[in-house]
C-alpha positions, 0 to 999 in steps of 0.5 A: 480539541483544536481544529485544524486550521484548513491550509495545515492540510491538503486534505481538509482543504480538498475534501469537505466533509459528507452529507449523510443523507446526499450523495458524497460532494467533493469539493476542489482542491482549490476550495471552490465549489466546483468537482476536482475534474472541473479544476482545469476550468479554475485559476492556476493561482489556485493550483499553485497555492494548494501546491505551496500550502501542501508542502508547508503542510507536509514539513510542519508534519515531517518536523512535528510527527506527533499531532499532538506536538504539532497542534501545540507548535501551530497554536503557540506561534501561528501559521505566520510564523511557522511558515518563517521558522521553516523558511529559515532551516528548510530551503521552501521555495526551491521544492515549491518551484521544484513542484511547480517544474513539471514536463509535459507528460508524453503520454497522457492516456494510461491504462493501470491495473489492479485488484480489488482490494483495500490494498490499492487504496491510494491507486485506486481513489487517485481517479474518483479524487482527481489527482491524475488529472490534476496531473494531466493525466487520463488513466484508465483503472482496469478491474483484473481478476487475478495477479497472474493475468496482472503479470501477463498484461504487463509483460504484453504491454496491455498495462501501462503500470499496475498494482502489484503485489510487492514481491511480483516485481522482483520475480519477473525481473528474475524470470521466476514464473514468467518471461523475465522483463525488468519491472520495478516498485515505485512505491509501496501501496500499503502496509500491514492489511492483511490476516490469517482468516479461519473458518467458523467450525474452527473457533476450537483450534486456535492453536496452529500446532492444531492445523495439521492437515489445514487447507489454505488459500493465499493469492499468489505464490509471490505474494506476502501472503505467502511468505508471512503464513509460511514463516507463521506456520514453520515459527509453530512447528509446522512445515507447509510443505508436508503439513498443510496444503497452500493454494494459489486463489484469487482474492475475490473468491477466497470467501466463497471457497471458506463458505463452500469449506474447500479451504479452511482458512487463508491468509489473504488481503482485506476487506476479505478477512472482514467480508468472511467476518461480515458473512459470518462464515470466519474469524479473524484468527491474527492480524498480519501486523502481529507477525511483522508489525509495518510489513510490506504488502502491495506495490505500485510499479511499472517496467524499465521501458515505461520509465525510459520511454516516458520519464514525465508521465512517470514523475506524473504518475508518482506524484498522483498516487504519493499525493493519495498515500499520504491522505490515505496515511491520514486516519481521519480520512478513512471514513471518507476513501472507504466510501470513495472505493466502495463502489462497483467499480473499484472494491464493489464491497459494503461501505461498513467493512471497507470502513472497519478495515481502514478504520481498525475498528472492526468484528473479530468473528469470535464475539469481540470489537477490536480497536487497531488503527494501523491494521491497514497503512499507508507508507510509500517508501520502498525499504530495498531491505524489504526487498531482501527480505522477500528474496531470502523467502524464495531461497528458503522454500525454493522459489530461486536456487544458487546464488541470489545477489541480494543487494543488486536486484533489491536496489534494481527493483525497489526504486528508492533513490526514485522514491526520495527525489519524488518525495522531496519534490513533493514537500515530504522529508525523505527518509535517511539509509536504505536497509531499514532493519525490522523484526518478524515474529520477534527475530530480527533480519540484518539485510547485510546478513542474509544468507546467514538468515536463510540458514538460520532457519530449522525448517526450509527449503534450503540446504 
């Protein structure tokens, strides 16, 4: 096995490696033996550097995408090399001195908010790790315990940008359950990371034909949760409407309702499958990967008015949690973000299930070890075709009546051409088009054909 050389990656440059028998060190970015908060006491030319060998990283990675490949290419021509081979083809310096050419943000001390779940990684290890103050920001991360108190403190303005599920942002905008207030994804925080969780007495009935008459819990109706455990129900003839009974529970006390049997299961975000696991109150009957393999679930986002108010402690904030995504994209660095966000006040969960979620090695509650390492990810881009997705959904279970102009509220909200410019600035090789196509549960969704889709349904809402 080749060892990467450190300057091939920020992370291996940041972040050393744990002490078993000590309490987690992390050493600068610079390579100091100093804490990431104590770097603005360092060189700048240090800052600088990290930042010129983080770009470099980051297209070596966007040219070779498979490690393998990737490891080969370094070892055959040498980093010295490499570096002029890129230099050649890709324009280098300009987006190293675009990274370098950062306003002074307009406001410094933000408020964010979030949930305590794995889907908040890259949010969420973006302070422990420094990267908003590398940035020159002070944020402050407030533990919310649901997502309708997340949606009232940002329409009050007591939130500067949250965590968000990812299609909240296009309700609010919409006016759908709230004050209509223009909001927007910046990024997506992570992809799969959700499960369709039973209870014990139910190891019997893995067939969802046999779960007429189930309760379940999601944790907002405007949540992928939501919409996936209604298009897994309806693909296996089941209207969850009539046949099932869907709550709306905040996620902290989806275990405790499995364990007191008030629901019978729920399709909710880790590391709660794996908690119910771990407490031997549930198993893990699918993985949401397995209905739509590189699905959406939360969001990074903020409103209109931040944005125009503050577009440089915007563009701060975009390059701090698009720095965190991609070392959480990183799965050797699992191990470490899972002790990073386990603690009290972030995830206030056992290091082992975080690690089982993030890993993808973990007990499925029916006697067996699973080895799936996308079961959570880390992709930040906002496909606007996600965004259409999640609307043609309201149309099918009546969320939203009448016409629905798809295309323009996904390009209103999901903030894609945002998320290029970001990031290019940042060394990654921005992806091409806009309406990605993708398949849910084996059928194929054509963004350019959305009400098409809708009626295409047997059982919906819509007429």
């Amino acid at each position: 096995m080749i060892t990467p050389n450190p300057s091939d990656s920020i992370t291996a440059r940041t972040y050393d490696a744990y002490d078993a028998d000590r309490p987690l060190m992390l050493r600068c970015a610079c390579g100091q033996d100093h804490a990431p908060d104590a770097h603005a006491q360092a060189s700048a030319s240090s800052e600088t550097d990290l930042s010129h060998d983080f770009i470099e990283a980051a297209l070596v990675k966007a040219l070779f995408p498979v490690e393998r490949v990737r490891r080969g290419f370094l070892k055959a021509v040498g980093a010295t090399t490499a570096r002029a081979a890129i230099a050649s083809v890709l324009p280098v310096g300009a987006m190293q001195a675009m990274a370098q050419e950062r306003g002074t943000p307009e406001k410094k001390d933000l408020k964010i908010g979030f949930i305590a779940i794995t889907c908040a990684s890259p949010l969420i290890m973006a302070d422990p790790l420094g990267f908003y103050r590398r940035e020159g920001l002070n944020v402050q991360l407030n533990k919310t315990a649901g997502w309708a108190l997340i949606r009232d403190k940002m329409i009050n303005k007591e939130h500067d940008a949250s965590h968000f599920l990812s299609p909240m942002p296009i309700a609010m905008s919409m006016g759908l359950g709230s004050n209509q207030v223009a909001m927007n994804v910046a990024s997506i925080q992570n992809t799969n990371g959700q499960a369709i969780t039973l209870h014990v007495k139910h190891k019997d009935k893995r067939d969802p034909k046999q779960w007429k008459g189930f309760k379940f819990a999601v944790p907002f109706e405007y949540s992928m949760h939501n919409f996936l455990l209604r298009y897994y129900l309806a693909e296996n003839g089941l209207n969850p409407d009539t046949d099932v009974q869907i709550r709306v529970t905040p996620p902290p006390e989806m275990v405790a309702n499995l364990r007191a049997g008030n629901i019978d299961g729920f399709l909710g975000p880790d590391p709660f499958n794996q908690r119910a696991v771990y407490d031997e109150v549930g198993f893990i009957h699918i993985l949401s990967k397995e209905i739509w393999d590189g699905h959406p679930c939360c969001a990074f986002g903020m409103s209109d008015e931040f944005i125009r108010q503050n577009p440089n402690s915007f563009a701060a904030l975009y390059r701090s949690v698009l720095t965190a995504s991609y070392m959480a994209s990183q799965s050797k660095d699992r191990e470490l973000i899972a002790k990073v966000i386990a603690p009290a006040q972030y995830l206030n969960q056992p290091e082992t299930v975080i690690a089982q979620v993030l890993t993808g090695k973990f007990a499925d509650g029916l006697g067996g070890i699973k080895n799936v390492p996308d079961r959570a990810n880390f992709d930040p881009v906002p496909w606007q075709s996600m965004a259409v997705w999640m609307l043609t959904q309201m149309k099918r279970w009546g969320y939203v009546k009448g016409d629905v102009n798809y295309k323009q509220i996904a390009e209103k909200v999901f903030m894609l051409t945002d998320a290029k410019k970001y990031m290019a600035q940042a060394g990654f090789k921005p992806p091409e088009g806009a309406y990605r196509k993708f398949k849910v549960m084996g059928k194929e969704f054509d963004p350019a054909q959305p009400e098409a889709y809708v009626k295409s349904f047997a059982i919906s809402k819509a007429g």
